[in-house]
Structures are given as structure tokens and as C-alpha cells.
C-alpha positions in Angstrom: 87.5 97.2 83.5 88.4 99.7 86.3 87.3 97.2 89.0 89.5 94.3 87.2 92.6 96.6 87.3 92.0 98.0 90.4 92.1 93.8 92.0 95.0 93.5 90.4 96.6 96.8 91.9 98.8 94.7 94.2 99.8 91.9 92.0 101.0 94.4 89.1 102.9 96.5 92.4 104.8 93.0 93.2 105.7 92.3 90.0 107.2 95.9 89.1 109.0 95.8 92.9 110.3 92.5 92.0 111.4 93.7 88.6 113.5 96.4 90.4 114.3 95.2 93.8 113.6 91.8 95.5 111.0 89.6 96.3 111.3 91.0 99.8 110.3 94.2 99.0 107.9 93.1 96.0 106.2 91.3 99.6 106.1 94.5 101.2 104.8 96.4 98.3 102.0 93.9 98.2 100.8 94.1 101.5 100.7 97.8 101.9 99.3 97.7 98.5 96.5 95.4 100.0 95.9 97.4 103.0 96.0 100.4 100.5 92.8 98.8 98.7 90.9 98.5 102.1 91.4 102.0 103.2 90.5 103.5 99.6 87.9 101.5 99.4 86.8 102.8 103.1 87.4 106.3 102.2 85.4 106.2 99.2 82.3 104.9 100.9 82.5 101.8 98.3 81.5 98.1 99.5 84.4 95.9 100.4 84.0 92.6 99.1 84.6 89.2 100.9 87.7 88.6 98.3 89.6 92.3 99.2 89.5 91.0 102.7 90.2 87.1 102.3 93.2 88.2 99.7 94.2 91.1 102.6 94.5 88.4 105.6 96.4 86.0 103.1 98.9 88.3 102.3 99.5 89.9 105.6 99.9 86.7 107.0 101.9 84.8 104.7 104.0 88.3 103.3 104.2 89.2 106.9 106.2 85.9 108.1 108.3 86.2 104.7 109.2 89.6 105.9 109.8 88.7 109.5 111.8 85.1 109.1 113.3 86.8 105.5 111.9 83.3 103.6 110.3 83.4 100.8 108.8 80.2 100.9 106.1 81.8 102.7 105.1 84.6 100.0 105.2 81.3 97.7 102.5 79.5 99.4 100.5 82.2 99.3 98.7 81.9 95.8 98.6 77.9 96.6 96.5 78.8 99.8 94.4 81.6 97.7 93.0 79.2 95.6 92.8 76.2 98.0 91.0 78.2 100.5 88.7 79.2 97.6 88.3 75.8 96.5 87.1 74.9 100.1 84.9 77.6 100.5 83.3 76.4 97.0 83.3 72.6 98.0 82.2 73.4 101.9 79.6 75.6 101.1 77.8 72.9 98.6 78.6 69.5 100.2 78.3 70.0 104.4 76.1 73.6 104.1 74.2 72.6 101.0 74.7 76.0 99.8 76.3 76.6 95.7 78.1 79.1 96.5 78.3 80.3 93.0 74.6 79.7 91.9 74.1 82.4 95.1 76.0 84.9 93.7 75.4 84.5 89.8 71.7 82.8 90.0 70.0 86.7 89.5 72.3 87.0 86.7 72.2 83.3 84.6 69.1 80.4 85.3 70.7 77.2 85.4 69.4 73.7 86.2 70.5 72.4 89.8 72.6 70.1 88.1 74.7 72.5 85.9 75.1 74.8 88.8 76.6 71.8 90.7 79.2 70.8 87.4 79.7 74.5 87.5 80.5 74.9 91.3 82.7 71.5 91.1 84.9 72.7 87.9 85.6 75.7 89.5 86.7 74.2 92.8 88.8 72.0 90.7 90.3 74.7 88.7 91.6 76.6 91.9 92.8 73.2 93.6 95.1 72.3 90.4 96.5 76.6 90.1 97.2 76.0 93.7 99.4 72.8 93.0 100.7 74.2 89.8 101.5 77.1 91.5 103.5 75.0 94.2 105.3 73.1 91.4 106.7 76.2 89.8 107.6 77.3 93.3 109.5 74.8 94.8 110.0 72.4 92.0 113.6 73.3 91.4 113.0 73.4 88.1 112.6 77.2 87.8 114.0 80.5 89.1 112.4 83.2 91.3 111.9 85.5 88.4 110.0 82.6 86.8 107.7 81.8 89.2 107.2 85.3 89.8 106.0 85.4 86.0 104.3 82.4 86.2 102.1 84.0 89.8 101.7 87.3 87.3 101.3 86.0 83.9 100.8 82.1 83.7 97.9 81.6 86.3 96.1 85.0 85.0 95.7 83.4 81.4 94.7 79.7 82.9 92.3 81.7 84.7 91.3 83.7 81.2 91.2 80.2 79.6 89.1 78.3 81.9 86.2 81.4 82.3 86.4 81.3 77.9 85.7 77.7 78.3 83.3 77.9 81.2 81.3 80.8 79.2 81.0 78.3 75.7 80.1 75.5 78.2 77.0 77.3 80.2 76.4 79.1 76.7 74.6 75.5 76.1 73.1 75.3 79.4 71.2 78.7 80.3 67.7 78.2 80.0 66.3 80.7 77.9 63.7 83.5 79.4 60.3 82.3 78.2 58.6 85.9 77.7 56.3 85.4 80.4 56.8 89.0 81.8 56.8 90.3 78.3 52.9 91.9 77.5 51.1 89.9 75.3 50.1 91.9 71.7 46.4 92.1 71.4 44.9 90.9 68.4 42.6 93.7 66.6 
């Protein structure tokens, strides 16, 4: 739980600088909460995973050119190309590398068939392709206001994300092979 809040640190710092300032500063507060993470992290001696530093270089690139042109369009785009370049990495990685991606990092956790792992590693490419245009259409839609989208980046994509890992847990709870016992000891007979 400590580790899930501590990810979030610089969403839940936006959204309380937007609440009482502007999305300006909310982008400001972000970043130096991401370079904040780093430099804990750092300090602490703790590894620094390959998200803390994709999610840094996202948001100093696209917060940073908010801040400097003072557009907010930028800071907008930014969850859009989170979760596209996630998608990517998920779809690169398996169909020009030949890598799963996911089956790498969960496989010592969960035994799948190869074919699961692919359906698992394609659903989840898919989920972060349709947040990212969602996330574009609360954006720049028209439809809603800064304070909404804002909610939706806080709020809306955090429970799709709950909902889809609730429905990808009851949809691999039917597809994890189960352990056969082989590296239990066998009871001897007297």
C-alpha cells in the first residue's frame, strides 16, 4: 500500500495544487514532485523502476513546455502519451522483439499458457491505447471543463484502471495452471 501511495505522490500533489491554484502550478507541483520521487528514492538506496523514470521524462517534458509556452494543452497530452507509450512498449516488445513483456515480469509469479500471456499482454495494450484516447476526449472534447478533466486524470482513469485489473484477476483466475506438487515430498507409506 505504501508503494501504491507513494506512485501516486505526484498525481494526488496536482490535484490538491489545482484545487487551490491553477493548472499551471498543479504542472509545477508535479514535476518537482516527480523529481522529488527520484531523489528520495536515490537517497534511500531503494531501486528505481523503469516507470518512476518513463513517468519523470513525460512529465518534465510535456509539464515543462506547459510551463514555458503557458498552454496547457501540453500537461493534457501527457496521460494520452503515458499510456500510448505503454501500449507500445507492450505491443513492440511482443510483435517485432518477440518478447511478452508482461509474461517477463509476472511469469515467476503466475504460470500461464503462451497463449493467455499473449490475450493478456494484448488487453492490456488495448486498455492503455483506449485511457489514452479517452483521456484526449475529456481533454479537448469541448464538452468538459478543466476541473473536469482534471477529475477525470485523478479519479475517472484510476477506477478504469481498478476495473479492468478486477476483471483481468477473475479472467486469469480461470487460466493459471495449477502447481502440480511435484516439489512437494512425497509421504511414505509405513
Amino acid at each position: 500500500m505504501k508503494k501504491f501511495l507513494f506512485d501516486l505522490f505526484p498525481l494526488i500533489l496536482f490535484f490538491l495544487a489545482f484545487r487551490f491554484y491553477d493548472i499551471y502550478t498543479a504542472t509545477a507541483v508535479a514535476m518537482a514532485a516527480g523529481v522529488g520521487q527520484i531523489i528520495w528514492l536515490k537517497l534511500r538506496g531503494k531501486a528505481i523502476e523503469a516507470m518512476h523514470w518513463i513517468n519523470l521524462g513525460v512529465i518534465v517534458v510535456f509539464g515543462g513546455a506547459t510551463l514555458l509556452l503557458h498552454n496547457d494543452a501540453f500537461i493534457k497530452w501527457k496521460p494520452t502519451v503515458l499510456y500510448w507509450l505503454f501500449a507500445g512498449i507492450l505491443l513492440v516488445g511482443r510483435w517485432v522483439f518477440g518478447r511478452n513483456l508482461l509474461q517477463k515480469v509476472m511469469g515467476g509469479q503466475i504460470s500461464l499458457d503462451e497463449a493467455v500471456w499473449n490475450k493478456l499482454n494484448a488487453s492490456w495494450a488495448g486498455f492503455f491505447i483506449l485511457s489514452g484516447a479517452l483521456n484526449l476526449y475529456v481533454a479537448f472534447s469541448g464538452h468538459f471543463t478543466d476541473a473536469q478533466w482534471v477529475n477525470f486524470k485523478v479519479f475517472g482513469l484510476m477506477a478504469l484502471m481498478l476495473v479492468f485489473v478486477i476483471a483481468q484477476s477473475i479472467w486469469l483466475g480461470r487460466h493459471i495452471k495449477e502447481d502440480t506438487g511435484a516439489s512437494l515430498p512425497k509421504k511414505e507409506n509405513p
